[in-house]
N, C-alpha and C positions, 0 to 999 in steps of 0.2 A: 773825041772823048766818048758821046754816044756810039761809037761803033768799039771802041774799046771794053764798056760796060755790057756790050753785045754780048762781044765776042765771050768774056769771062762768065756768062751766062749759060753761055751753049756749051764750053767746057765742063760747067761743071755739073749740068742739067748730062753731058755725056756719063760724065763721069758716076753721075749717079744710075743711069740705067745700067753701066757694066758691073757697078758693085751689086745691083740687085738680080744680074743676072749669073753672077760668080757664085752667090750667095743660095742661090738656088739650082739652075740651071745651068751645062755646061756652054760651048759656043755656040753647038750644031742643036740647040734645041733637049738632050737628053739628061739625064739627071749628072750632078754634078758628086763628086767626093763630099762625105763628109754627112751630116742629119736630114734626113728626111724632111718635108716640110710636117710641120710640130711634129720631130719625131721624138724632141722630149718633152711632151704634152706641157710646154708651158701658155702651148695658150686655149684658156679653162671653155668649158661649154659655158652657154648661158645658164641663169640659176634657173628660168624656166626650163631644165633640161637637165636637172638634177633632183633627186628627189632623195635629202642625206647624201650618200655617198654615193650612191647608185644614179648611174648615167641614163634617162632618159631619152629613146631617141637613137637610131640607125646612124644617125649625121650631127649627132651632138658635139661629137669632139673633130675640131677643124680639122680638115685632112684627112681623116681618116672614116674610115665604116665600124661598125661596132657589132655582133651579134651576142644576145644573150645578154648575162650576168654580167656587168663591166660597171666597176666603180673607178672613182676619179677621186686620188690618195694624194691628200697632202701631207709632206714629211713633217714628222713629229707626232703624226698621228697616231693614235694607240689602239691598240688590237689587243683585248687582255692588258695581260700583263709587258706584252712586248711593244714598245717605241719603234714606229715604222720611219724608217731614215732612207731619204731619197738622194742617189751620187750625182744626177746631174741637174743643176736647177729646185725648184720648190715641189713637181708636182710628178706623179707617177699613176700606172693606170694598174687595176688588178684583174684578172682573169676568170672570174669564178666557174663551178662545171659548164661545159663544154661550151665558153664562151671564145669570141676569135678579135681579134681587129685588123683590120686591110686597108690599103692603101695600092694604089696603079702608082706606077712608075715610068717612064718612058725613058725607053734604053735602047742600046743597039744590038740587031739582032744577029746572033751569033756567038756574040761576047761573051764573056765569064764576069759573075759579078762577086764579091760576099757580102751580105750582112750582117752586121754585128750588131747589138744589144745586150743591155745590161735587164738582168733579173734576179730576182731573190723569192723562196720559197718562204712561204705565211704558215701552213698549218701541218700539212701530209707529210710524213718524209718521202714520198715518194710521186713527188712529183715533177712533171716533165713538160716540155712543150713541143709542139707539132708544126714547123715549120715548112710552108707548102708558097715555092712559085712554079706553077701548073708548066711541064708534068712533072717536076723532078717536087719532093716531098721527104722529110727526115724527122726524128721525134728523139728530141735534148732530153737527157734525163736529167735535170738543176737538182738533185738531194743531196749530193757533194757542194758542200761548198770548200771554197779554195781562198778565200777570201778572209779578214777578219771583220767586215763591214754585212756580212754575210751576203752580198752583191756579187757576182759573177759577170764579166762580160764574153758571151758565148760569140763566136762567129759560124756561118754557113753560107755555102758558095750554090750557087747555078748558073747554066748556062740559057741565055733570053734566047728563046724559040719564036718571042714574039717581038715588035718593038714597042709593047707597053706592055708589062710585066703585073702581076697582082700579088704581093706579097701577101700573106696570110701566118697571122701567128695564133698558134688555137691550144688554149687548155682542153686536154681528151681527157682528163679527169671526172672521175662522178664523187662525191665527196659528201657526209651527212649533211655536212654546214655547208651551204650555198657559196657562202662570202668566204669560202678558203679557194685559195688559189693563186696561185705565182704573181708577184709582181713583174710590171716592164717599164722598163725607162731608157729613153736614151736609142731610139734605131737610125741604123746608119749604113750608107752604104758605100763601095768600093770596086769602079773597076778594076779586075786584074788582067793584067796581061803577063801573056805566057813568055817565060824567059828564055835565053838564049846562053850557051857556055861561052866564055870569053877567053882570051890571050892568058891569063892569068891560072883561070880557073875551069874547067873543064865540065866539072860538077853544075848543074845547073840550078839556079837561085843559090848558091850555097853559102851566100852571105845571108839569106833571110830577108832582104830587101822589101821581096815581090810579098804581100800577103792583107789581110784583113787591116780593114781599118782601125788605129788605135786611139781611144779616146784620149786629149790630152789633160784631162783632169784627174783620170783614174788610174791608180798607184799599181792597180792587178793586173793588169796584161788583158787577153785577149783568151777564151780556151779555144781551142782550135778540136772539134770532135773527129772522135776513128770514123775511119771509112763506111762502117756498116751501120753508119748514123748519114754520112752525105757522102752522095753518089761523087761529086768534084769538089777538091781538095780547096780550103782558102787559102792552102798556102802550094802555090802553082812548085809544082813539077815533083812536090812530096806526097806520101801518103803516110797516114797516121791506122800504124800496122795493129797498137795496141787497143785494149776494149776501154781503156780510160782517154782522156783528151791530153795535147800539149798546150803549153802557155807559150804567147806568141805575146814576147814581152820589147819594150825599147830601150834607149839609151836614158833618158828623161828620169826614169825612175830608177833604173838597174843598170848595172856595170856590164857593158856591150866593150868587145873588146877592138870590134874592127866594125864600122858602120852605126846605123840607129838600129838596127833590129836584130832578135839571138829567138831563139825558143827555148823553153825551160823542160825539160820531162821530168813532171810534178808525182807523177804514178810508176 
């Protein structure tokens, strides 16, 4: 009986290291599909490390690096006259001039990755963001929105030169008001691998399969930016020839006719 009680001990004492390491990490040590560790900042800095909304502190928000202007937005929060509403979770981070948040990632080198994130523009209309994993580097213009939550979730792809990676998302904005500046919620990443044509289909991905991670909560797809925003495509073996983005939508939300995944040309 005590070896019975053992044994269902060590099972589940397994069982719990693989979920924590599915949850994070993939088999071989490197980042797994799906959120970033807090990549939707739900979990808050200490209050010693806040002062109002504004983030005190390089290392205040778990996980991550912080430069600059960077507040810590709870939804419902008000700005003016506008109600700040956050799509994944309670908390979101905002970007003010030329502030950045970063995070290392350990990946495999060689591979193609995308990240995807959700954001929304606070004050400018013309504001953008500046996505850099060194050397490849691209700058999002978010003043479209495509959304009716006014949330976008943007994807961008690079290929790891190293095997720990440094993601950097940076508002290049200079702006009268400090506290204006793009919100971010929600980063995530996705290996891609590069497809192959099959018996069937010649055309390669040409079901839409292969591409950027989609969040399963958010009804808007994915924008997938032109080319002359990122040097590699998140959606493997296409290239996005026009000066606006496509939506890289699923079954889940939208009517897919053949598979879970379709792209929308919204422009």
């Amino acid at each position: 009986m005590q070896g019975l009680v053992l044994l269902l001990v060590l099972l589940c004492a397994s069982c719990h290291i693989s979920l924590s390491l599915t949850n994070s990490t993939a088999g071989n040590g490197t980042v797994a599909d799906g959120l970033l560790e807090n990549g939707n900042f739900e979990n808050a800095p200490n209050a010693t490390n806040m002062k109002g909304t504004v983030v005190v502190g390089r290392y205040a928000i778990p996980g991550w690096v912080n430069e600059g202007f960077v507040e810590y937005i709870k939804s419902g929060q008000k700005q003016g006259d506008m109600l700040l509403v956050v799509p994944e979770g309670a908390y979101a981070v905002r970007l003010g001039n030329e502030a950045s948040i970063k995070q290392k990632i350990k990946v495999i080198k060689g591979m193609y990755y995308s990240i995807t994130f959700s954001a929304a523009r606070t004050c400018a209309q013309e504001e953008r963001l500046n996505v850099t994993v060194a050397p490849d580097s691209g700058v999002l213009p978010i003043q479209t929105v495509y959304s009716s939550s006014g949330w976008d979730n943007y994807a961008w792809a690079f290929k790891a030169i190293y095997e720990v990676a440094e993601l950097i998302i940076h508002n290049p904005g200079v702006e009268e008001d400090p506290a204006c500046g793009p919100l971010i919620d929600a980063v995530a990443i996705k290996a891609l691998y590069p497809p192959r044509p099959t018996n069937k289909n010649s055309v390669k991905n040409g079901g839409f399969e292969e591409g950027p991670y989609v969040f399963p909560n958010t009804p808007w797809g994915v924008l997938i930016p032109p080319n002359i925003e990122d040097d590699h495509s998140p959606l493997p073996a296409w290239i996005v020839e026009s000066l606006k983005a496509v939506k890289y939508i699923d079954s889940a939300h939208y009517f897919v006719p053949q598979g879970r995944r379709a792209v929308e040309l919204v422009a």
